[in-house]
C-alpha positions as CSV (number, residue, x, y, z in Angstrom):
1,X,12.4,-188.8,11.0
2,X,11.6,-189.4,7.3
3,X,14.2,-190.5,4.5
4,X,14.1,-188.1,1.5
5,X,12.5,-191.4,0.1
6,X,9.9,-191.8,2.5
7,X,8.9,-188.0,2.2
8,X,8.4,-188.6,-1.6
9,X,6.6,-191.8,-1.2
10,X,4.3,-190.6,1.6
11,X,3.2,-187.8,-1.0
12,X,2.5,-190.2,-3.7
13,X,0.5,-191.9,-1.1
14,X,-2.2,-188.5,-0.9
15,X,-5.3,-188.2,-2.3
16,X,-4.7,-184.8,-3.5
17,X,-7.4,-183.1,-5.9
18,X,-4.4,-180.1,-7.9
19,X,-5.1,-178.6,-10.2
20,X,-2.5,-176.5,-12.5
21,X,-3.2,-174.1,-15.1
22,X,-6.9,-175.2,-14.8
23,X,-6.1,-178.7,-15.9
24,X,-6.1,-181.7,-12.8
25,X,-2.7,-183.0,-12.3
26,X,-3.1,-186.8,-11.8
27,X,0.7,-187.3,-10.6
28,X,1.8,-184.0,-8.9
29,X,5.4,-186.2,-7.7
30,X,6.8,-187.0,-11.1
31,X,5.3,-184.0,-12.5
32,X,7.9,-182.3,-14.4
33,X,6.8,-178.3,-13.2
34,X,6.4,-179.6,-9.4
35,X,9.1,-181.7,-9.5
36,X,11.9,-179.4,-8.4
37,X,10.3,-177.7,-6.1
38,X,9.7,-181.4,-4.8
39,X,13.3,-182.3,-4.9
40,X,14.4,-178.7,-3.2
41,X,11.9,-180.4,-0.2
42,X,13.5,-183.7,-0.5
43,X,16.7,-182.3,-0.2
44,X,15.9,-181.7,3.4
45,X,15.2,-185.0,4.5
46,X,18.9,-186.3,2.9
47,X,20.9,-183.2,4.6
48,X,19.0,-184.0,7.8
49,X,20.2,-187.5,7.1
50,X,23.6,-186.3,6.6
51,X,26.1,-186.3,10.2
52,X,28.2,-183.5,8.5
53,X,24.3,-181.1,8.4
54,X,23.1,-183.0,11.7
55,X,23.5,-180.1,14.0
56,X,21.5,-177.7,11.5
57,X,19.2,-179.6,10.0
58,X,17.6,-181.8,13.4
59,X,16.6,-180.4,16.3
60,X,15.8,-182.7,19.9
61,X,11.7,-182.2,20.3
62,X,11.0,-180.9,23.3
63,X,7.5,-182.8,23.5
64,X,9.4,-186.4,23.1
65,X,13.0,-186.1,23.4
66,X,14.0,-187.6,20.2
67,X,15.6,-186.6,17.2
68,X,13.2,-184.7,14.6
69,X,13.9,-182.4,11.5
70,X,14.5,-178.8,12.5
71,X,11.6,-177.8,9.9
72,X,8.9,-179.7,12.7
73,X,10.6,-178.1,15.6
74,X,9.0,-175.8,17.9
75,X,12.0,-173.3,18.6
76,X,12.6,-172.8,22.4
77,X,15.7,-170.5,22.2
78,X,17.8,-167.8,20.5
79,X,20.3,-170.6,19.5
80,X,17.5,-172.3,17.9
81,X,16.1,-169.2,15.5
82,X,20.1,-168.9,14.8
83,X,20.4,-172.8,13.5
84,X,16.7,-172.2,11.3
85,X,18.5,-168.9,9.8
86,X,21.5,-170.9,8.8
87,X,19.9,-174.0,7.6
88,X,18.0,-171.8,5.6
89,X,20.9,-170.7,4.0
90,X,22.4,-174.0,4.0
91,X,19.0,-175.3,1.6
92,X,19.5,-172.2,-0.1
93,X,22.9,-173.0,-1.4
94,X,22.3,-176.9,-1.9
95,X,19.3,-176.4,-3.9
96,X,19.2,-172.7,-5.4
97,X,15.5,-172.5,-3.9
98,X,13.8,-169.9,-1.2
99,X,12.5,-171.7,2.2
């Protein structure tokens, strides 16, 4: 699993070609409109992170056995479509943004 760091600096890593408002963003991670949608992303890498969130925000992949962010898992029961619902309300109250 990533750190909310890691997440951040693997996208300033990308090639990306965006473009915003017809104009090419040439740093889409410390630009100030993408940046909190950025953030609201990041968040889930720090509450997976956290062992208070653990049980909502990871999931055990069922293709290797270890420990991954619930937002990568392949859901393989009821209980898991529960835990997605209320993480997703869980992101929604830590960062006032829709997943």
């Amino acid at each position: 699993m990533m750190t909310k760091d890691q997440y951040i600096e693997s996208l300033r890593k990308l090639k990306l070609n965006l473009y915003m408002f017809g104009e090419k963003v040439e740093n889409p991670v410390d630009n100030p409109v993408i940046r909190p949608s950025l953030n609201s992303f990041a968040a889930t890498y720090e509450l997976a992170e956290d062992p208070q969130y653990e049980d909502l925000m990871t999931a055990t992949s069922h293709i290797t056995g270890k420990k991954i962010n619930r937002f990568t898992h392949m859901h393989q029961s009821t209980d898991d479509l529960i835990k997605k619902v209320k993480m997703q309300r869980l992101l929604g109250q830590k960062t006032a943004a829709c997943f």
